[in-house]
Residue, then its C-alpha position, 0 to 999 in steps of 0.5 A: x500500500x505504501x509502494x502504490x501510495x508513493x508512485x501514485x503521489x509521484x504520478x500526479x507531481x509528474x502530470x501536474x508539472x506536465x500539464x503546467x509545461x511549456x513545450x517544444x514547437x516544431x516550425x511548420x511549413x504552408x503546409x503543416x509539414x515539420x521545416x527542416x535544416x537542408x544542410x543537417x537535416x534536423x526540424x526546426x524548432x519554432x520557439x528557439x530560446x536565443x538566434x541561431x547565427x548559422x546562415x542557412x537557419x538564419x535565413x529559414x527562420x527570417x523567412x517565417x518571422x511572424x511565428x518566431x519573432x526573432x527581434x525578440x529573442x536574446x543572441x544566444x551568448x547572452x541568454x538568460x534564465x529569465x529571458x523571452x516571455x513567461x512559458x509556465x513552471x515547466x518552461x521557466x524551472x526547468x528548460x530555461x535554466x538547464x539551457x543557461x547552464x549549458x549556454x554559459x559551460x559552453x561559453x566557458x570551454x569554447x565548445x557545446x558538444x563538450x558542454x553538453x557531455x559536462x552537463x550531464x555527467x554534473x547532474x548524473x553526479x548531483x542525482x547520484x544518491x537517487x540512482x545508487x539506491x535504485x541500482x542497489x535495489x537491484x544488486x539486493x533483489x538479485x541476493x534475495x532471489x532463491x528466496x522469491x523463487x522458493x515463495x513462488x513455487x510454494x505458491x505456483x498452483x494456488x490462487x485463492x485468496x488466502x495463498x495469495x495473502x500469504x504468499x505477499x507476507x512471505x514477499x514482504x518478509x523476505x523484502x524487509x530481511x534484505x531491506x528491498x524497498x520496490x519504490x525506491x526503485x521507482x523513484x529515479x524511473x519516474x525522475x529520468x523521463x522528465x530529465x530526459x524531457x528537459x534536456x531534449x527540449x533545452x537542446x532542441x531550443x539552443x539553435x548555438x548548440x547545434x551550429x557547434x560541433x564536437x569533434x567530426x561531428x556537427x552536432x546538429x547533423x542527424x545520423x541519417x543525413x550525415x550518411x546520406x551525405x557520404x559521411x560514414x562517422x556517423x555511423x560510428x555513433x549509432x553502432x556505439x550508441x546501441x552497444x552501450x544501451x545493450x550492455x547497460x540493460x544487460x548490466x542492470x540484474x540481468x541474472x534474475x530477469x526473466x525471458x519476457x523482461x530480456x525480450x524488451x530489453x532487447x526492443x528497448x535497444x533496437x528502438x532506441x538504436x532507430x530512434x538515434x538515427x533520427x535525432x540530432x547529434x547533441x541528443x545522441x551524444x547526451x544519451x551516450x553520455x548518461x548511459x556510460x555514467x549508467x554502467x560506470x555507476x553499476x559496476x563500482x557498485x557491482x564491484x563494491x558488492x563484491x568487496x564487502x562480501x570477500x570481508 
């Protein structure tokens, strides 16, 4: 009961910020159609937060001056968090002051790419606490699972009422003796998608993010546009990019999960994998940035498990 009542606080705290939110607004053609980079193949967003100075952007967004207003908006190097117009709590908490922060570290070290990568490792380090328990959850769930397993099979053929209730006290005891805490657990899985919402619309709204680039890499070039132009190192970041999300699933209690939960893990993968050759660089480069803070964080506590056990 207290699990439910928690995800059910969680739940609504999520879709009351959501529903207070500003959001991303694709820019659109005459005829509904999302306007588009020629040269990088990324969507135009309509409410960009600051100028874009690239030329070929400029000259797209001058073009549909009505919509985007850009007399209005600040040049980048000098956004603030309270720039432009009031867009709700979503907008002004959140988006706004994650773009100031990679807008001025990108100012800092010359390079937004490498702002980006910075910006996600200080979060990832600051919400550590958080995650660490969610991955000890699973490290603990693993040491209890000949446990459950006896549990289960005590109870495979028995679904009356009585079992049912006995086999949950069973659960509950076997949680408490390795105190498992299942919300816990739950807790940064509702923490990430509005932090992943965050970046994607603070990137997506910082057109000085995507005229940088890192490396070989424009980051504001999608994937599929970099090989449709002959440029074969973007291949590189998805081939990468699906490895490092297959081995951080893999990584995270794959000893106790089961057949159904290993078959979506791998979807989770392809789709994901699908999903990067579609999205710009900077978004790629920022999911690889948090899935390697992901297995990095899993295998110091993998290996700290294993210290304390040998003492």
């Amino acid at each position: 009961m207290k699990v439910n009542k928690k995800i059910k606080i969680l739940s609504l705290l999520i879709v009351f910020v959501l529903v207070l939110s500003g959001c991303t607004k694709t820019l659109e053609g005459k005829d509904g159609s999302p306007v588009k980079n020629p040269v990088t193949g990324q969507s135009l967003t309509q409410n960009i937060l600051c100028k874009p100075t690239d030329k070929e952007s400029l000259e797209i967004y001058k073009k549909y001056e009505k919509k985007v207003q850009l007399d209005k908006i600040p040049e980048c190097k000098d956004f603030k968090i309270n720039s432009g117009k009031d867009e709700g709590l979503w907008t002004n908490v959140f988006v706004k002051p994650l773009a100031w922060i990679i807008i001025k570290i990108g100012n800092f070290v010359k390079n937004y790419g490498l702002s980006l990568i910075i910006t996600s490792l200080a979060i990832r380090l600051i919400a550590f606490p958080i995650t660490k328990k969610t991955a000890m959850q699973s490290e603990l769930i693993q040491k209890a699972k000949p446990e459950l397993d006896r549990i289960e099979k005590k109870y495979e053929n028995k679904t009356d009422q009585e079992s049912m209730f006995k086999k949950t006290q069973e659960i509950s005891m076997i949680y408490k003796k390795y105190n498992i805490s299942p919300a816990s657990g739950c807790i940064y899985a509702f923490l990430q998608l509005p932090l992943f919402i965050a970046f994607f619309e603070a990137i997506n709204r910082v057109p000085a993010i995507f005229e940088d680039e890192l490396w070989i890499f424009k980051l504001g070039t999608t994937p599929l546009t970099g090989l449709q132009n002959g440029n074969w190192q973007y291949l590189a970041i998805v081939v990468i990019l699906g490895l490092i999300t297959y081995f951080s699933f893999k990584l995270n209690v794959s000893s106790v999960q089961n057949d159904q939960t290993k078959m979506m893990n791998r979807t989770m993968v392809i789709m994901i994998v699908v999903m990067s050759i579609f999205m710009t660089t900077a978004l790629d480069i920022y999911w690889l940035t948090s899935n390697l803070f992901t297995i990095g964080q899993n295998l110091l506590i993998k290996r700290s498990k294993i210290a304390n056990e040998k003492v």
